[in-house]
C-alpha positions in Angstrom: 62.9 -119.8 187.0 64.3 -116.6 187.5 61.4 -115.1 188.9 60.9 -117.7 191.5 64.3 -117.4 192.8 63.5 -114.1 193.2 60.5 -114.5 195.1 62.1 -116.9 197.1 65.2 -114.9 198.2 62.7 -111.3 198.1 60.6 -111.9 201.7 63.9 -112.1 203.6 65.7 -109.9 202.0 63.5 -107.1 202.4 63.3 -107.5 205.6 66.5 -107.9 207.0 67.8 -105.0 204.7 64.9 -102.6 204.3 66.7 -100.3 201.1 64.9 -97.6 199.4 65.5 -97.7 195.9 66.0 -93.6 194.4 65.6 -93.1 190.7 64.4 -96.5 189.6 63.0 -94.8 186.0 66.3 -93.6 185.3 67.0 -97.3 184.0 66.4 -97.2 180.3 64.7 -100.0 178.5 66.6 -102.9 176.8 70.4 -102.9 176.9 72.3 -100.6 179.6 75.3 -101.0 181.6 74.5 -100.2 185.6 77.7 -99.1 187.0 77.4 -99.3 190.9 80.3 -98.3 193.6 80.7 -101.9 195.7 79.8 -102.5 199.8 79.0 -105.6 200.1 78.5 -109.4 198.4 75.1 -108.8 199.3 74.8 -105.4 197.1 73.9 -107.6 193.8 71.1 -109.1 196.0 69.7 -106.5 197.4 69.4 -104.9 193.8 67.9 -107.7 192.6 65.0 -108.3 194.6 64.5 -104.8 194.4 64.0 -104.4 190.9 61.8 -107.3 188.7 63.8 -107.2 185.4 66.8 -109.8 185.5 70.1 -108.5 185.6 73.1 -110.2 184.9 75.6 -109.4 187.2 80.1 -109.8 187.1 81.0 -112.2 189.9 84.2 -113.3 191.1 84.8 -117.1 190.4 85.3 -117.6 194.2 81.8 -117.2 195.4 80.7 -119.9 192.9 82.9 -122.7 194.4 79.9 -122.9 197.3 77.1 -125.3 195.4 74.6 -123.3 197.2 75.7 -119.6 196.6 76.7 -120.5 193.2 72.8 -122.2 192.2 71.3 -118.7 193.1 74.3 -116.9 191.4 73.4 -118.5 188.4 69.8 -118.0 188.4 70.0 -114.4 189.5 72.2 -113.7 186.6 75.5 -114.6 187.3 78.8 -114.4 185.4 81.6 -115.8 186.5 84.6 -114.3 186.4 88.6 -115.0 186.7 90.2 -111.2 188.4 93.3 -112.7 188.3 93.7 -113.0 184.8 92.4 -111.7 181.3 89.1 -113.6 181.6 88.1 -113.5 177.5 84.9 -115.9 177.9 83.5 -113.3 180.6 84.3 -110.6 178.4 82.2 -111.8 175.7 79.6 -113.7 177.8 79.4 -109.6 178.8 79.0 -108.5 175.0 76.7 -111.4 174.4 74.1 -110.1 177.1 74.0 -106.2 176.1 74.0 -107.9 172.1 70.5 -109.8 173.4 69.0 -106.6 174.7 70.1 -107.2 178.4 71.1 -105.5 181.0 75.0 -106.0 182.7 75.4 -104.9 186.3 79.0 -104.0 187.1 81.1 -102.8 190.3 84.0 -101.1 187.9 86.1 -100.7 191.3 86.4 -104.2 190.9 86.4 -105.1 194.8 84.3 -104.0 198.0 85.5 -100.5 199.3 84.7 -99.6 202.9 85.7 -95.6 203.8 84.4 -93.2 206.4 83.6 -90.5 203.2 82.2 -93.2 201.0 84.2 -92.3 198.5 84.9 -94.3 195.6 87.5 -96.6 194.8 89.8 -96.5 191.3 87.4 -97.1 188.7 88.4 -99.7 186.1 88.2 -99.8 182.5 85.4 -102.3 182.3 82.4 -100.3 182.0 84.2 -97.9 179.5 85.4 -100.8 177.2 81.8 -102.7 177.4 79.4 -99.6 177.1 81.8 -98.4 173.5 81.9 -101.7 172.2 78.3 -102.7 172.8 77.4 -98.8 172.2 74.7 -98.8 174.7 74.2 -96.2 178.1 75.9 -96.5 181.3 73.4 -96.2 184.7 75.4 -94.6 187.2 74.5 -95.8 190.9 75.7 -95.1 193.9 74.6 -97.5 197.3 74.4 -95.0 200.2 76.1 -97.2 202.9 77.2 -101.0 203.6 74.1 -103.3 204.3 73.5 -104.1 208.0 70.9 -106.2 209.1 67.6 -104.2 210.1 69.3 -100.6 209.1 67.4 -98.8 206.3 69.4 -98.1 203.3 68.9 -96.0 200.2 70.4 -96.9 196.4 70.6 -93.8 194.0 70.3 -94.4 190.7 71.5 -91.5 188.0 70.1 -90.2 184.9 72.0 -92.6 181.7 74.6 -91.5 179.5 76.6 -92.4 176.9 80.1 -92.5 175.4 79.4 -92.1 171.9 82.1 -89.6 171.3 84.1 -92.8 171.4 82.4 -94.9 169.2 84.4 -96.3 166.0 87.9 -95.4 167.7 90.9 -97.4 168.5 90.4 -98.3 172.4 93.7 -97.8 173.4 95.1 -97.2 177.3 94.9 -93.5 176.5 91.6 -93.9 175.0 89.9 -95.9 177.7 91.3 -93.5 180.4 89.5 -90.6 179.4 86.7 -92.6 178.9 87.1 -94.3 182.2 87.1 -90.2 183.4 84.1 -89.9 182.3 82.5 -93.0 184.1 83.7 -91.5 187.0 82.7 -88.2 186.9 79.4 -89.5 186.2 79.3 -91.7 189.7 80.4 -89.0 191.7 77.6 -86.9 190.7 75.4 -89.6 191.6 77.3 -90.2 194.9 77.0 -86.3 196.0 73.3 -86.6 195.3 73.5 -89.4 198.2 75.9 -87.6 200.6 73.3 -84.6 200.1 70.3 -86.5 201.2 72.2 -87.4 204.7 73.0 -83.7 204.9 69.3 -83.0 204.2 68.1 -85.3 207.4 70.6 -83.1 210.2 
């Protein structure tokens, strides 16, 4: 059923956003976290009809409270989750996914950010906390620009890493911080590579 939405939602999709997608065997087989900065509610899309394998994908309860929105949320992967407060089921609907050899998409800034220098927003502890406690990579992405209809787009993907140095340790605040540094770092290597390739084009 998946794959049918897909096909369904692809043909438009593609051509009202034509995006070039930079990197795509950078994502590992099986279980990965892909850690993307966040435009738009269309970025999830987008990346989705871009790449076959189904993703499941953090999304905030809101957008499922449209019937329609929320069918195709579901079948593209959807989790729903509560920002407001300590959402547990999410969490381990999160853990169960990476446990069955899945992939979890994930805007760690947690909300759109729209800036002249594209830079990225605070990065939460999300990615950190699922990629020690599933022990599996993180994919570090970077979308070049927000999604406009008809303007060509590029979406960098980065080479996976992991943060096995946690493994086995307490996750505390201080713990996940410098883990969360890490994360980071990681994305705004990915995210020079993309400000590069517009320097490359003057």
């Amino acid at each position: 059923m998946f794959h049918f939405a897909q096909i369904i939602v692809a043909l438009p999709i593609r051509m009202l956003y034509p995006t070039k997608i930079i990197g795509k065997k950078n994502i590992p087989k099986g279980a990965c976290i892909l850690s993307s900065n966040h435009t738009s509610n269309l970025d999830a899309v987008i990346f989705a009809v871009k790449t076959w394998e189904k993703k499941y994908y953090l999304a905030k309860k809101e957008l499922f409270e449209n019937k329609f929105v929320g069918f195709f949320l579901k079948k593209f992967g959807g989790i729903r989750i509560d920002r407001q407060a300590n959402d547990v089921v999410a969490i381990k609907n999160c853990l169960k996914v990476l446990k069955d050899n899945k992939k979890l998409f994930i805007f760690p800034e947690g909300t759109r950010v729209h800036n002249d220098n594209m830079e990225l927003g605070e990065v939460k502890h999300g990615v950190a906390m699922f990629a020690i406690k599933a022990k599996v990579p993180v994919v570090p992405i970077f979308i070049l620009r927000r999604p406009k209809i008809f303007r060509r787009n590029k979406i960098f993907i980065g080479q996976p890493f992991t943060l096995d140095e946690f493994y086995g340790k307490r996750l505390d605040s201080e713990e996940l911080d410098r883990a969360g540094e890490i994360v980071t770092a990681k994305m705004n290597e990915i995210r020079q590579q993309a400000l590069n390739s517009l320097t490359k084009k003057k």
